[in-house]
One Martini backbone bead per residue (centre of mass of N, CA, C, O) as a GRO file, in nm:
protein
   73
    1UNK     BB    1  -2.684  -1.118   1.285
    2UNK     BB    2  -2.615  -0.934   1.558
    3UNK     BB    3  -2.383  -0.754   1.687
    4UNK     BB    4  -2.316  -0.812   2.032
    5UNK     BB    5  -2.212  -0.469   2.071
    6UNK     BB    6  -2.492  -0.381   1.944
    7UNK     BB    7  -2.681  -0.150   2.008
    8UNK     BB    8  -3.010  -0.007   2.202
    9UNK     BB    9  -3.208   0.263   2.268
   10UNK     BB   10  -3.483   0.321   2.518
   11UNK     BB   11  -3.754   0.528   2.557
   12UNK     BB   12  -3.981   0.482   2.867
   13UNK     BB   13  -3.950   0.784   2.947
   14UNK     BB   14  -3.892   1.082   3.051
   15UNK     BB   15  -4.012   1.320   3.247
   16UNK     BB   16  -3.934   1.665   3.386
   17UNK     BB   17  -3.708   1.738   3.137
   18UNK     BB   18  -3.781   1.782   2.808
   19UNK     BB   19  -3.581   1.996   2.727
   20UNK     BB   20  -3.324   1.827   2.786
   21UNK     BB   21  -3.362   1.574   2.667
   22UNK     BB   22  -3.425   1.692   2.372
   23UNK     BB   23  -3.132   1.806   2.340
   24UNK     BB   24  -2.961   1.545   2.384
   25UNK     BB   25  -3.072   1.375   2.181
   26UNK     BB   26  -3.002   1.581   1.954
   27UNK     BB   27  -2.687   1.579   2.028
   28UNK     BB   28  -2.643   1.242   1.994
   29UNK     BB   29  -2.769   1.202   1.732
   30UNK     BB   30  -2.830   1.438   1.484
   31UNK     BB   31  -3.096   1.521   1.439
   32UNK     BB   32  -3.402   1.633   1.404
   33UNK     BB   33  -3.631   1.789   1.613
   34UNK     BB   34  -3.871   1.662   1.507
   35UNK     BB   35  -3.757   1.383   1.569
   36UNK     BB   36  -3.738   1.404   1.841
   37UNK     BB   37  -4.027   1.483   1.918
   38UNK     BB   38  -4.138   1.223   1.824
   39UNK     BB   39  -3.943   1.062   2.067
   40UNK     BB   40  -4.094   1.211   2.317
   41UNK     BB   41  -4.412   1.184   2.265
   42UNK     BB   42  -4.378   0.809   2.192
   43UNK     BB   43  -4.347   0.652   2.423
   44UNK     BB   44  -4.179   0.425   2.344
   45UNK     BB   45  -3.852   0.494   2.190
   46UNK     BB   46  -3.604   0.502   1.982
   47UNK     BB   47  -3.287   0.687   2.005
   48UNK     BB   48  -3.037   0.454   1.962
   49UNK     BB   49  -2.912   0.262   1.683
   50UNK     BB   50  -2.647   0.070   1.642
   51UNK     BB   51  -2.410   0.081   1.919
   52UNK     BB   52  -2.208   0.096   2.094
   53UNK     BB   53  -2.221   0.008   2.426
   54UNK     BB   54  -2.088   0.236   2.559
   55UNK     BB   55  -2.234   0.443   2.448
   56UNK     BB   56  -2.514   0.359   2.556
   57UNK     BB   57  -2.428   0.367   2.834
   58UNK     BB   58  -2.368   0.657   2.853
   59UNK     BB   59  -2.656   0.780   2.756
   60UNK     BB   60  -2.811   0.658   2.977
   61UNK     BB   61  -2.675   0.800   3.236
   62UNK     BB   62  -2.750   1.052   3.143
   63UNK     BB   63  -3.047   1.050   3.144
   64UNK     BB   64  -3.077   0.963   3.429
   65UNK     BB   65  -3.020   1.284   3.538
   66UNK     BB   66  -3.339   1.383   3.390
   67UNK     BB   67  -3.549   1.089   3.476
   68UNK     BB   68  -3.513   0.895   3.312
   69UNK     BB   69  -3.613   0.610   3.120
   70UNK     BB   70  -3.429   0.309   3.004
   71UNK     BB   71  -3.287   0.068   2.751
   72UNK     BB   72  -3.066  -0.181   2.676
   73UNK     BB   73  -3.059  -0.392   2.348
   0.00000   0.00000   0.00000
């Protein structure tokens, strides 16, 4: 069972901002462009997986200064 402490943030929107979603979730996530890429084509979409509730919700706050809409689940 997981623990209850971590969670995962999917990405449920872009919205119209979709070059600095894409610059945000590359420098949050640490991955490569292209995969950044790929999470950003085809949402919904794990951005996050497996965090602390803070990281994620720090991370939802900020996208959604984007216009993204996200889920922590």
């Amino acid at each position: 069972m997981q623990n209850q402490s971590m969670v995962s943030v999917r990405l449920n929107s872009v919205g119209p901002n979709r070059l600095q979603v894409s610059n945000f979730i590359r420098e949050v996530s640490g991955i490569e462009q292209e995969a950044v890429n790929n999470i950003v084509d085809n949402v919904p979409s794990w951005v996050l997986e497996n965090v602390d509730y803070d990281k994620a919700r720090l991370v939802v706050v900020a996208l959604s200064g984007f216009g993204v809409d996200t889920t922590i689940i």
